[in-house]
C-alpha positions in Angstrom: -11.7 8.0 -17.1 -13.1 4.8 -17.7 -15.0 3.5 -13.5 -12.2 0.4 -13.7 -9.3 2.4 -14.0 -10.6 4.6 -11.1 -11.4 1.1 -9.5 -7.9 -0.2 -9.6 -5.6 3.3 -8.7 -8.2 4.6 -5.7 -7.6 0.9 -4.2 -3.9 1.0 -5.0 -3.2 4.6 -3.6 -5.4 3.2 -0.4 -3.2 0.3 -0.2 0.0 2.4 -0.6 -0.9 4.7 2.1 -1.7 2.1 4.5 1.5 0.5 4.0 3.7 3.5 3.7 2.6 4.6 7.1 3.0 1.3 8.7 6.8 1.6 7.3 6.8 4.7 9.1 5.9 3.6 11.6 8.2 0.8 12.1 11.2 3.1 11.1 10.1 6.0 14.0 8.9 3.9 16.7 10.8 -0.2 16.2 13.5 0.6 13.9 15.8 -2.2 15.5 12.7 -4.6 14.2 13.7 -3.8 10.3 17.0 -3.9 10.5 17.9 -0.2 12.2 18.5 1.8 8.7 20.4 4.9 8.9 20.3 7.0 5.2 17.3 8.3 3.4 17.7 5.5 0.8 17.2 2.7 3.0 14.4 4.5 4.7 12.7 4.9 1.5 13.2 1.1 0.0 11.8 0.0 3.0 8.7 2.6 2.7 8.2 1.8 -1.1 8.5 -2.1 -0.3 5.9 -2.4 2.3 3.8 0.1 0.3 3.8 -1.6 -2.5 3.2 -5.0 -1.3 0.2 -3.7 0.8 -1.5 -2.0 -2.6 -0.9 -5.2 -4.4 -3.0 -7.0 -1.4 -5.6 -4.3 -0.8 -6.5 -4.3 -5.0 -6.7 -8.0 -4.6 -8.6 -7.9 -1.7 -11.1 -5.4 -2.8 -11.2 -7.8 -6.2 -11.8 -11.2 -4.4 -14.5 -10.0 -2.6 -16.4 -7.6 -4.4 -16.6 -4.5 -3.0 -17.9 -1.8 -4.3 -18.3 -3.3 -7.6 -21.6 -2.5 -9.4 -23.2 -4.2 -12.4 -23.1 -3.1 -15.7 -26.3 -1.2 -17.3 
């Protein structure tokens, strides 16, 4: 697997997870802050939307600064 592809779905996945637990999170501890859902489908739009919003900002974060990126031979 080419190192940028590895690059982009290890900082994705790490993004994901962070956001996915925040979501659960919310819906366990606040769930009157988001709206107080009640079936599995809303549970899980809420967990793929705040999980995929925070992978979108951790891959851009990781990007802007440079982390972890090493020069080419």
């Amino acid at each position: 697997m080419s190192p940028l592809i590895r690059y982009i779905i290890t900082r994705m996945s790490i993004g994901f997870a962070l956001g996915a637990s925040t979501a659960m999170a919310l819906v366990v501890f606040t769930p009157e802050a988001i709206g107080s859902p009640s079936g599995p489908l809303e549970i899980c739009m809420i967990i793929y939307g705040l999980g995929s919003t925070f992978a979108a900002g951790y891959l851009a974060t990781a990007l802007a600064t440079g982390s972890d990126i090493r020069p080419g031979p």
